[in-house]
N, CA, C and O of each residue as an XYZ file, in Angstrom:
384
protein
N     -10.312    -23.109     17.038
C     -10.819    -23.510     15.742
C     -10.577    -22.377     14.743
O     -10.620    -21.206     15.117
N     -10.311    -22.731     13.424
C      -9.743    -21.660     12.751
C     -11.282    -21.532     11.823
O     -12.038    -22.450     11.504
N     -11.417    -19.934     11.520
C     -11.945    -19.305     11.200
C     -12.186    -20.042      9.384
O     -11.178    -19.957      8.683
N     -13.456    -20.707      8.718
C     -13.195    -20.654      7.666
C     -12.839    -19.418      6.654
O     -12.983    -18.266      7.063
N     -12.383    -19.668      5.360
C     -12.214    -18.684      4.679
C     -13.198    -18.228      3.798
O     -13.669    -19.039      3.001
N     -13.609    -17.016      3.802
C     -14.746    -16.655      2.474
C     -14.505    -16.154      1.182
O     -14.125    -14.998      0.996
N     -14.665    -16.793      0.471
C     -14.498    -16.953     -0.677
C     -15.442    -15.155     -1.319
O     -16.660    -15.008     -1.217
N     -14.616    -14.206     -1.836
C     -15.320    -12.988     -2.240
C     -15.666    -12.939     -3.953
O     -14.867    -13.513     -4.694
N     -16.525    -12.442     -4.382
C     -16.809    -12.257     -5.890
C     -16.414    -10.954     -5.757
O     -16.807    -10.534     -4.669
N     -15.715     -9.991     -6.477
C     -15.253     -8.914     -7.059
C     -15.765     -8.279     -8.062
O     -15.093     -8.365     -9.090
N     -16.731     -7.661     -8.131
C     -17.048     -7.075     -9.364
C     -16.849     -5.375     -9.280
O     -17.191     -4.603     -8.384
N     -16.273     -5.155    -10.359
C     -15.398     -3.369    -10.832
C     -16.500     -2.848    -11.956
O     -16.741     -3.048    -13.147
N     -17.089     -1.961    -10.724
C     -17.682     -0.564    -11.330
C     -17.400      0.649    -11.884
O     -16.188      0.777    -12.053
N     -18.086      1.653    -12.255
C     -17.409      2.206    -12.910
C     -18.065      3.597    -12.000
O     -19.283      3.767    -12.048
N     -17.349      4.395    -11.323
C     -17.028      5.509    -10.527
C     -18.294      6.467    -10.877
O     -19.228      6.848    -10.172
N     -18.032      6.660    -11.965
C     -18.766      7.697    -12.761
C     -20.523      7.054    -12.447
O     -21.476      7.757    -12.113
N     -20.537      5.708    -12.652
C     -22.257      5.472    -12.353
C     -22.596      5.362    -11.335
O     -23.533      4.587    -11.148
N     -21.991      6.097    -10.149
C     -22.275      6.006     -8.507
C     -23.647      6.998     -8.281
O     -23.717      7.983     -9.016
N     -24.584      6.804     -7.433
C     -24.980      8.180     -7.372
C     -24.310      9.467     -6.526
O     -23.590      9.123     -5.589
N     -24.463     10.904     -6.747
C     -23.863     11.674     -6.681
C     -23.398     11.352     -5.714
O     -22.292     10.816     -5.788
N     -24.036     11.535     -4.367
C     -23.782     11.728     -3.175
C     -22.333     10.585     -2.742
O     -21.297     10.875     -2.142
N     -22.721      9.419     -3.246
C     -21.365      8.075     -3.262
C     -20.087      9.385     -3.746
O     -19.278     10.035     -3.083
N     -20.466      9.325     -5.386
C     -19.769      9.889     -6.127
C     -18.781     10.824     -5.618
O     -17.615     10.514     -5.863
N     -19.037     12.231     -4.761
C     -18.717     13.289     -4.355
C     -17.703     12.335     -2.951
O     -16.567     12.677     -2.621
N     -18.422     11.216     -2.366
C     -17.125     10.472     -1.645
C     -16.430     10.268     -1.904
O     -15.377     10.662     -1.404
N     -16.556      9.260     -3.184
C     -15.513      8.488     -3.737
C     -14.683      9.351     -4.302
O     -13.568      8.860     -4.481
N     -14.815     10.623     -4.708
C     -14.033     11.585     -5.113
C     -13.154     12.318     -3.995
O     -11.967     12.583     -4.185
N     -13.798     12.607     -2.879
C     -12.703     12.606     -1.703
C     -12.169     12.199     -1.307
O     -11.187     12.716     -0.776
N     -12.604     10.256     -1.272
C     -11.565      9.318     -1.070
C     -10.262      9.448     -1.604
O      -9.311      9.388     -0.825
N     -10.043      9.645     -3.010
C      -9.163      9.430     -3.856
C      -8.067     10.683     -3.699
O      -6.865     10.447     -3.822
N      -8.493     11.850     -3.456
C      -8.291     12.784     -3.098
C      -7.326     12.536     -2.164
O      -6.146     12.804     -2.390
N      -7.868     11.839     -0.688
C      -7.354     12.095      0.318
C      -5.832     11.089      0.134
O      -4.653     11.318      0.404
N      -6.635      9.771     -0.525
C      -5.561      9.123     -0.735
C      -4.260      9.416     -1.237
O      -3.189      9.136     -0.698
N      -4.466     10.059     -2.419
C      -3.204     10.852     -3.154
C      -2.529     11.285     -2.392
O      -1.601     10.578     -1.998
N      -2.716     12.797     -1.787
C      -1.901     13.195     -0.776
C      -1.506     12.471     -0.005
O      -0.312     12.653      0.234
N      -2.195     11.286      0.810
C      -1.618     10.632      1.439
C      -0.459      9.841      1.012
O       0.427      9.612      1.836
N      -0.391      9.501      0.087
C       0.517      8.432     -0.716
C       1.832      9.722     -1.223
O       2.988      9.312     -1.118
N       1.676     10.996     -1.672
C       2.889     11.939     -1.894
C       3.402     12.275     -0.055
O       4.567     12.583      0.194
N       2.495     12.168      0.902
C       3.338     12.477      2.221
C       3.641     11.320      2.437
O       4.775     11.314      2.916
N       3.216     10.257      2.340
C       4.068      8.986      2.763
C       5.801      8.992      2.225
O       6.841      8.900      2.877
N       5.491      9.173      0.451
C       6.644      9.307      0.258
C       8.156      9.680      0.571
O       9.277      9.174      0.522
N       7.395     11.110      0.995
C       8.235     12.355      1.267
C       8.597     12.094      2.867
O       9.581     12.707      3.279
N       7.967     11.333      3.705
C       8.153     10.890      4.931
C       9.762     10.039      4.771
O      10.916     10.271      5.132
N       9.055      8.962      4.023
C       9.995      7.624      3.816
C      11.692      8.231      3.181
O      12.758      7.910      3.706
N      11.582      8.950      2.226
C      12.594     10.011      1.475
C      13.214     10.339      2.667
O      14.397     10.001      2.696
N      12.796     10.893      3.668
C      13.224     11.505      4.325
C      14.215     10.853      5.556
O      14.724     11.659      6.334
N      14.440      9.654      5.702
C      15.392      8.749      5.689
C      16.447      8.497      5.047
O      17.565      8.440      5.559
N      16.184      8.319      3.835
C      17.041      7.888      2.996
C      18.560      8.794      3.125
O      19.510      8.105      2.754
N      18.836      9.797      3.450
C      20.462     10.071      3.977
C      21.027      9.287      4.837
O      22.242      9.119      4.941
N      20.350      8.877      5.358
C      20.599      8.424      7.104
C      21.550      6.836      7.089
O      22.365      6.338      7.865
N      20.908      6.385      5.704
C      21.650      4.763      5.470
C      22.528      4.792      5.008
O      22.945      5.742      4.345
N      23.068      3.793      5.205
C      24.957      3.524      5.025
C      24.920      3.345      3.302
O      23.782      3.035      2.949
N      25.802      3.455      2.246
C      26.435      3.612      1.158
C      25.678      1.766      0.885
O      25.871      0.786      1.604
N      25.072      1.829     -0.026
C      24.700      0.691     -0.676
C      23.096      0.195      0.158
O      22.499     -0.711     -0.423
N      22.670      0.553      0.983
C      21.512      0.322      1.870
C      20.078      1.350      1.537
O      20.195      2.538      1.236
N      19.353      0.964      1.601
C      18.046      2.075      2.120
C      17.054      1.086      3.333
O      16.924     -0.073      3.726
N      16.411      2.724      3.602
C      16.074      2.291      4.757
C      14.295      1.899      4.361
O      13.533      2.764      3.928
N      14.007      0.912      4.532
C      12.153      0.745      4.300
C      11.276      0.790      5.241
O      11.879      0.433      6.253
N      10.045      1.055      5.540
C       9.171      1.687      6.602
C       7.892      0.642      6.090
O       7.321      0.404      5.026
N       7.793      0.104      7.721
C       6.050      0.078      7.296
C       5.281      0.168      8.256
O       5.662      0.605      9.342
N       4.088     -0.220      8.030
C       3.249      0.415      8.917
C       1.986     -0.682      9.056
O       0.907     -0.460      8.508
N       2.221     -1.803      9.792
C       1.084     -2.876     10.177
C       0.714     -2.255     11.074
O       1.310     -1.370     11.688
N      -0.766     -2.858     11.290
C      -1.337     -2.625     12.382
C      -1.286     -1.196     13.459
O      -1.483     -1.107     14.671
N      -0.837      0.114     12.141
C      -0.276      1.607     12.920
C       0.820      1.296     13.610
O       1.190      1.743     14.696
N       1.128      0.805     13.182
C       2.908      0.964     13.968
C       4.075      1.440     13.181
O       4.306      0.848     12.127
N       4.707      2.249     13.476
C       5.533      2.482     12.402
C       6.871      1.640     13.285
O       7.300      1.626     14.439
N       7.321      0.738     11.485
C       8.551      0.464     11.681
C       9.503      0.668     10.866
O       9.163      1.302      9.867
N      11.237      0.176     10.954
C      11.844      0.715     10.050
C      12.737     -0.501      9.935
O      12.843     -1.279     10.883
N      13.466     -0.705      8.644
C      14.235     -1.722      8.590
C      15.569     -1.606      7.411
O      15.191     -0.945      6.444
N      16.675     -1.974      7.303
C      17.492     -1.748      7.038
C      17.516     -2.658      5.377
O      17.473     -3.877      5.543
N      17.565     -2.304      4.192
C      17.587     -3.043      3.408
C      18.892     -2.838      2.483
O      19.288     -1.675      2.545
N      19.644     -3.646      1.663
C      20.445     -3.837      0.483
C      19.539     -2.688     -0.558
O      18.340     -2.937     -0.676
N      19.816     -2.069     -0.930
C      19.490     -0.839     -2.084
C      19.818     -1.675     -3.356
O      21.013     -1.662     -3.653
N      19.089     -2.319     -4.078
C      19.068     -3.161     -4.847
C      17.638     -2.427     -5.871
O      16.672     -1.886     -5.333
N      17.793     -2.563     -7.324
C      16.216     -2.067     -8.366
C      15.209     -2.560     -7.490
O      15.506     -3.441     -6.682
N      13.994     -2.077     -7.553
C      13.365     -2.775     -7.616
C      12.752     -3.781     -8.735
O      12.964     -3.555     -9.927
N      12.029     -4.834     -8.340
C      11.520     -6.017     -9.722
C      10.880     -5.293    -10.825
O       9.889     -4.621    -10.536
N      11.084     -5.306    -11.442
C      10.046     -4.977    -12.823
C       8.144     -5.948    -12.518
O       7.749     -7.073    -12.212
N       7.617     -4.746    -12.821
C       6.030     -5.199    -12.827
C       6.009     -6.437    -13.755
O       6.529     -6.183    -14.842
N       5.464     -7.959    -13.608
C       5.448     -8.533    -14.523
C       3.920     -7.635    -15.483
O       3.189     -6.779    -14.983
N       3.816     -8.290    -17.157
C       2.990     -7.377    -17.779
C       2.592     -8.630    -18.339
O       3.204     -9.697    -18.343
N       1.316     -8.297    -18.878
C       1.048     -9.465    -20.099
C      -0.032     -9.210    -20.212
O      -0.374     -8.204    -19.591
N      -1.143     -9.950    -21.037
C      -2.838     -9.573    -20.827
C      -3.551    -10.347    -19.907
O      -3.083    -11.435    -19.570
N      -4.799     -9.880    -19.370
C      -5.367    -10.696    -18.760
C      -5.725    -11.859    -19.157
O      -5.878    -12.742    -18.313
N      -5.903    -12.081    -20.304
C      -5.855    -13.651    -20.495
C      -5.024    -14.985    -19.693
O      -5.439    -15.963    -19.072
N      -3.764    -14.525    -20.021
C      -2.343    -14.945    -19.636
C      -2.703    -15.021    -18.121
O      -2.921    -16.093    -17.556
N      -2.757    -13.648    -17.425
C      -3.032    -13.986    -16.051
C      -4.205    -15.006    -15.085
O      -4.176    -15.787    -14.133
N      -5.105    -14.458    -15.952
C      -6.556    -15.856    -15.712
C      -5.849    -17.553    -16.094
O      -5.800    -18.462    -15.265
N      -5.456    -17.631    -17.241
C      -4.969    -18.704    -17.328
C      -3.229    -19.495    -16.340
O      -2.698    -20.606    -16.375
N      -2.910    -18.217    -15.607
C      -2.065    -18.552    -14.536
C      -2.938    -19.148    -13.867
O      -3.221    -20.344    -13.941
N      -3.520    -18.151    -13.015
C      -4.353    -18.260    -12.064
C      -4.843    -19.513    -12.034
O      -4.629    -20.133    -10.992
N      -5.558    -20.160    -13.053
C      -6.569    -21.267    -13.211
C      -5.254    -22.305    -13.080
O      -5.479    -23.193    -12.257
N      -3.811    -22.395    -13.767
C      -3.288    -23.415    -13.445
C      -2.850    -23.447    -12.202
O      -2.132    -24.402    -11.905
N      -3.128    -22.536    -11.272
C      -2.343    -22.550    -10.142
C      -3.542    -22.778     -9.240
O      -3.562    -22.246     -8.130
N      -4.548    -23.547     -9.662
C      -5.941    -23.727     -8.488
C      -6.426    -22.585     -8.403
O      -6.924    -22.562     -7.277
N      -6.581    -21.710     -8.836
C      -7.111    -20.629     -8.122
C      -8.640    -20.347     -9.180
O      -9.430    -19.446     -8.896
């Protein structure tokens, strides 16, 4: 039997009104994250000789596993942009 789905409410606080003790986490969190996200980089970079002329190589990491996969070296997409309006009113035509 499949698991229903739960439906989450999201509400975005603001960092700064945590009390300290949160605060001084959430400030290490972010911390740790950063670095983590410049060594990821510099990990993944560190491939990139290794692929053939027109290729890069992409990495990921489900479930702690590291894998690697061979891709077409192509831009990446441009961020779509617009205001949140625009996006809520996607959203809403798309059921959501």
């Amino acid at each position: 039997m499949a698991k229903a789905k739960q439906e989450l409410t999201w509400t975005e606080i603001d960092p700064a009104s945590l009390p300290e003790e949160q605060g001084a986490l959430y400030a290490e969190y972010k911390q740790a994250y950063a670095a983590m996200k410049a060594a990821r980089a510099a990990f993944e970079q560190s491939f990139q000789a290794a692929a053939p002329k027109g290729k890069r190589i992409v990495c990921g990491y489900n479930f702690g596993k590291l894998s690697i996969a061979l891709a077409d070296d192509v831009a990446k997409p441009k961020q779509a942009s617009g205001t949140l309006a625009e996006w809520m009113a996607q959203q809403a035509r798309a059921g959501r």
